[in-house]
C-alpha positions in Angstrom: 0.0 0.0 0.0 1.3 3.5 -1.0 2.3 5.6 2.0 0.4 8.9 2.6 1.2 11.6 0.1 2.7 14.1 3.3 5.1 11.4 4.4 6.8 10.9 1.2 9.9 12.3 0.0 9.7 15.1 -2.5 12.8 13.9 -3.7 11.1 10.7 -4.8 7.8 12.0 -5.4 10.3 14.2 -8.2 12.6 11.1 -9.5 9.8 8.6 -10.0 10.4 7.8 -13.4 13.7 6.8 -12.6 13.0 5.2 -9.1 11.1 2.5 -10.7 12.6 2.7 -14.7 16.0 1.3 -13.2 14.9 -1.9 -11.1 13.3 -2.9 -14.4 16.4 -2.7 -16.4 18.5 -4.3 -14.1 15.7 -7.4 -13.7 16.0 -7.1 -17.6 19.5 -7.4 -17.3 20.1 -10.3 -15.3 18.6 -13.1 -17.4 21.5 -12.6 -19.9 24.0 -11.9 -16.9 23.2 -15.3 -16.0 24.4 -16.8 -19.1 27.3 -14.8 -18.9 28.2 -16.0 -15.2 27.4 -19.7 -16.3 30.4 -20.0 -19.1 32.9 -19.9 -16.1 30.8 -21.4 -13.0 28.5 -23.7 -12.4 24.4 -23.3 -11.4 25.1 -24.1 -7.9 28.0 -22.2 -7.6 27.0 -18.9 -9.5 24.1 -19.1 -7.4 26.6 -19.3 -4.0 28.3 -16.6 -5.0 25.3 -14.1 -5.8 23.5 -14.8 -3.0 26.5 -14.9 -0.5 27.2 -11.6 -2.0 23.9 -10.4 -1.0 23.5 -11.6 2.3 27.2 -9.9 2.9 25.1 -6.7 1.2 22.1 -6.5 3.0 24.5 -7.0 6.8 26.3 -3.9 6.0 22.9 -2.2 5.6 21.3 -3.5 8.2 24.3 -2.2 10.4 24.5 1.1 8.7 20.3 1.5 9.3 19.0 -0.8 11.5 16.2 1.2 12.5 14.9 0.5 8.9 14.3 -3.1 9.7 11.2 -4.9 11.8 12.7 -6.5 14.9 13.3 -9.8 14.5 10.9 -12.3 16.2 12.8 -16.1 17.2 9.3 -18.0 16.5 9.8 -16.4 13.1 13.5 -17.7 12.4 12.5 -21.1 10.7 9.8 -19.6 8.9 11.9 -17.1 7.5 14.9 -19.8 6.6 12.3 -21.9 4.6 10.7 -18.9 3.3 14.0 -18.1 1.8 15.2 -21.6 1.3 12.7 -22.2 -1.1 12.0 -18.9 -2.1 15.1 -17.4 -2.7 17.9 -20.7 -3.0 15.9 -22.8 -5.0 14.4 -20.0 -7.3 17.8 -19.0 -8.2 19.3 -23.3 -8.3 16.4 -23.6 -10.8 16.9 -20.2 -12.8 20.3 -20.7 -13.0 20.3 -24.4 -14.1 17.6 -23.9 -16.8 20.0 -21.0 -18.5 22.4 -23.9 -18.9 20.2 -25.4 -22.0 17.5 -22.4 -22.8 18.0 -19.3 -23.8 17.7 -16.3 -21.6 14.5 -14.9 -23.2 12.7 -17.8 -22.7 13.9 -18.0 -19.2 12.5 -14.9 -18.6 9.2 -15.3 -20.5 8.7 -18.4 -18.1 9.5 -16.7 -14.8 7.2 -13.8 -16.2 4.4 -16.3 -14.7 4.9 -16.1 -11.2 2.2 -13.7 -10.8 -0.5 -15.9 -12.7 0.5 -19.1 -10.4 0.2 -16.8 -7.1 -3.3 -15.9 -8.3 -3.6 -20.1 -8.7 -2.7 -20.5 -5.4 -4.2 -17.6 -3.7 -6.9 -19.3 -5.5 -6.2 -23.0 -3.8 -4.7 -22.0 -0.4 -6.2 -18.4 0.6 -9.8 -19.0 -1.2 -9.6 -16.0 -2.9 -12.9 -15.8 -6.0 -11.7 -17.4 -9.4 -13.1 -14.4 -11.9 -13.7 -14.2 -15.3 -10.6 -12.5 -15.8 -8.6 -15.0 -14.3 -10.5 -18.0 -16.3 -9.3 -16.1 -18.9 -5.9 -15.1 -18.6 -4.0 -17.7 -16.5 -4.9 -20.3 -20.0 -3.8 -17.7 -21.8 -0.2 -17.1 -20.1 0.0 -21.0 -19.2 -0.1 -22.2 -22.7 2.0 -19.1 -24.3 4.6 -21.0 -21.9 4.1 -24.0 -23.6 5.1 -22.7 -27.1 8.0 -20.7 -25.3 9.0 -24.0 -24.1 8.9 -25.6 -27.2 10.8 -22.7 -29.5 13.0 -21.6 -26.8 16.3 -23.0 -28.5 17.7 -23.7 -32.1 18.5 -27.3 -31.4 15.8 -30.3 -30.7 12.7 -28.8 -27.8 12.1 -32.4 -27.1 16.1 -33.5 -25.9 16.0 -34.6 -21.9 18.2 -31.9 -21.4 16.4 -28.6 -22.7 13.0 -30.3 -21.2 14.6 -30.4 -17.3 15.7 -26.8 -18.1 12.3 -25.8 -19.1 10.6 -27.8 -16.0 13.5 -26.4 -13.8 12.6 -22.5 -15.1 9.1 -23.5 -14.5 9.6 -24.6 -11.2 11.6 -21.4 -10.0 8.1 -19.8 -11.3 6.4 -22.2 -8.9 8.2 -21.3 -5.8 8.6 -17.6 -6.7 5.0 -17.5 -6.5 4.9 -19.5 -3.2 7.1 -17.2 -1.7 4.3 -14.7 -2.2 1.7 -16.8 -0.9 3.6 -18.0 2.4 5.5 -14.7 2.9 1.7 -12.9 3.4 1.5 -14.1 6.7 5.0 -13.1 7.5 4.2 -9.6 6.2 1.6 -8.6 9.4 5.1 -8.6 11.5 7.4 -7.5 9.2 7.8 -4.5 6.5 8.5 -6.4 2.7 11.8 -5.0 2.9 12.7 -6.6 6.2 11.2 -9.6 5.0 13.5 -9.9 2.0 16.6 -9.0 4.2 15.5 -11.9 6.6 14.6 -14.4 4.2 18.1 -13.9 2.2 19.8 -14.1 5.6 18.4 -17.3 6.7 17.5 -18.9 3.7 21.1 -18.8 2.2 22.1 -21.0 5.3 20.8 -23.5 3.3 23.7 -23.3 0.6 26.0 -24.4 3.4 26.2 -27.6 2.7 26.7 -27.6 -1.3 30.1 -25.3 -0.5 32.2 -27.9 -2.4 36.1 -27.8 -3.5 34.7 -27.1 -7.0 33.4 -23.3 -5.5 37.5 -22.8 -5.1 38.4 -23.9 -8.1 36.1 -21.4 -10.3 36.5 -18.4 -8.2 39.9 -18.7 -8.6 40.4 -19.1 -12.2 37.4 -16.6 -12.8 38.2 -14.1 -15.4 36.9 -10.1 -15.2 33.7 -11.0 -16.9 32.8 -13.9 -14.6 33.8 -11.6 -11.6 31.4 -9.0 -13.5 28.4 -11.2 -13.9 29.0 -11.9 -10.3 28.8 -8.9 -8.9 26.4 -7.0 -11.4 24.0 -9.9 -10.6 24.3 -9.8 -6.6 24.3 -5.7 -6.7 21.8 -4.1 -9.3 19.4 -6.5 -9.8 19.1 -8.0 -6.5 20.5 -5.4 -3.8 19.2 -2.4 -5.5 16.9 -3.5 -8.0 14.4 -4.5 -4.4 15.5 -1.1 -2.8 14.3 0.5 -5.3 11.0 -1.5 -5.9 10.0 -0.8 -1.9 10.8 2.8 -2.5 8.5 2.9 -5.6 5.9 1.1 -3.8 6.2 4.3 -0.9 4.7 6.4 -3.5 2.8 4.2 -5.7 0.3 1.0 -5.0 1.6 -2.6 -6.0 -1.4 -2.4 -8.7 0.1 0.7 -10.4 3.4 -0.2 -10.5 2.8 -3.6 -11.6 2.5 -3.2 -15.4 6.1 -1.9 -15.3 6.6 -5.4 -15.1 5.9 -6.6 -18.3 8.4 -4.6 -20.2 11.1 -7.1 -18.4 10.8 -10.0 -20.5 10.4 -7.9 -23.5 13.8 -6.3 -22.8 15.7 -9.3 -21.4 14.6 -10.7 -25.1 15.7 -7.7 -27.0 18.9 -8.1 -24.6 19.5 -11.5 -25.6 19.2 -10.8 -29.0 22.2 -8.1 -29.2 24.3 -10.0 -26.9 23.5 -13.7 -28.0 21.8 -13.8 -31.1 19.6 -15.5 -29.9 17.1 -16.3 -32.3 13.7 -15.1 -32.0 11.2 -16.7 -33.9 7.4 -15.8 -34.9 6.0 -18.6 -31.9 8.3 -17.2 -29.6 6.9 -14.0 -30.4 3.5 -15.2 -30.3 4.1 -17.7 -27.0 5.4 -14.2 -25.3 2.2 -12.3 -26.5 -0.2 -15.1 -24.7 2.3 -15.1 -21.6 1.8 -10.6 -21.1 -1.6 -10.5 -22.4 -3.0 -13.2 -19.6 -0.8 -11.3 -17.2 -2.4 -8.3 -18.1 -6.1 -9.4 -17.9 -5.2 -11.4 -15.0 -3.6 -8.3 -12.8 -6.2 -6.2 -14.0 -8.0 -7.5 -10.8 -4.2 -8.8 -9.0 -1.3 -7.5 -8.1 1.8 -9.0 -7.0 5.4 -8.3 -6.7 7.0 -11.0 -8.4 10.6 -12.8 -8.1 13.2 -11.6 -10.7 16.2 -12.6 -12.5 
């Protein structure tokens, strides 16, 4: 909910545009990033490395302003830890394994449907009234991921390979949108910002135990551009790119900031296309068109903030 008009900054009132334009393009941003951090390390090891840098991230912050953040409740820590867990390590596992064998477009296309499966389980769990609009739209963005998946790369849609990459990407869509759902209840105790803090803190314990003598070995033959990916991945996108979202949300509701959302799988594919040449064929094209228009007819009623690259 958008905080009174007399409590918010001029400053941001003033730099809107921006506020909210650059989280977009650094979500845009990441899906190819990914693919770029992937030639030199591994899924589970890019996705140590991010989120460690995070979590190192979001301590200095919380030490700088701690009076920014909810106090912690210690009935709340293994919530929050499987909150994040699932939410946060296994959204990015999946991502980041999925890149491997798809392209980055597609990738993004796919996770573009978080907020049509948190409607479905808003829908299953919370009760919430199926409308017309969302008979309507979540069909429409469910099969346009079905001709993504099946047009997403040059070589053969149906290899074992590129259909676990497809069902891992579609998975990280699952749990982003469960993170939502569970993360609700959290949100009467805690503000979404110390909420993400939290669940990144705790959750990321969970990486502990894949730490293997293979995370050495990359680091330390990682050139400039795998340190780049690295840290353009953990900083932008993820550090600032949710600062800057909870700031837009200050002076704007979830439900008019939400269609900013679209444009990210539209730029991650244009993106791709410079960077890659990745090609981008007319079912892609259509696929992508069902995937935003059922977003659009199904937030049209919904809003919700949805996980990103």
């Amino acid at each position: 909910m958008a905080a009174p008009k007399n409590t918010i900054d001029p400053f941001t009132q003033k730099y809107f545009p921006v506020i909210i334009l650059l989280p977009i393009i650094f979500w845009a941003f990441a899906f190819p990033f990914i693919k770029i951090g992937l030639e030199e390390l591994s899924p589970i090891n890019l996705t140590i490395m991010r989120l460690f840098t995070v979590c190192a991230i979001f301590l200095l912050i919380i030490m700088i302003i701690p009076k920014k953040f909810s106090a912690l409740h210690k009935k709340d820590i293994i919530p929050l830890f499987l909150l994040g867990f699932v939410g946060v390590v296994i959204y990015h596992l999946g991502l980041n394994y999925g890149e491997q064998y798809m392209s980055a477009s597609a990738a993004s296309l796919i996770i573009a449907t978080i907020p049509v499966f948190t409607v479905i389980f808003a829908t299953l769990v919370l009760k919430e009234k199926i409308t017309k609009k969302i008979a309507v739209g979540i069909p429409l963005s469910l099969s346009g991921v079905v001709v993504i998946s099946l047009t997403g790369t040059s070589g053969n849609p149906f290899e074992i390979t590129y259909i676990s990459a497809a069902m891992a990407v579609l998975v990280s869509a699952l749990v982003g949108a469960g993170y939502t759902i569970v993360g609700k209840k959290l949100l009467e105790r805690y503000s979404a910002l110390s909420l993400t803090v939290y669940a990144f803190l705790f959750g990321c314990l969970g990486l502990l135990p894949f730490l293997s003598p293979s995370l050495v070995t990359e680091v330390a033959s990682l050139t400039w551009k795998g340190w780049g990916a690295v840290l353009f991945l953990a900083v932008l996108p993820t550090v600032v790119g949710y600062v800057l979202w909870y700031v837009a949300l200050e002076v704007r509701t979830a439900s008019e900031i939400s269609v900013f959302l679209y444009f990210i799988p539209v730029l991650s594919t244009i993106i791709s296309y410079f960077l890659f040449h990745e090609t981008i064929t007319w079912l892609f094209l259509f696929g992508g068109a069902l995937v935003i228009l059922g977003l659009i007819i199904v937030n049209k009623k919904h809003s919700t903030n949805a996980e990103r690259g």
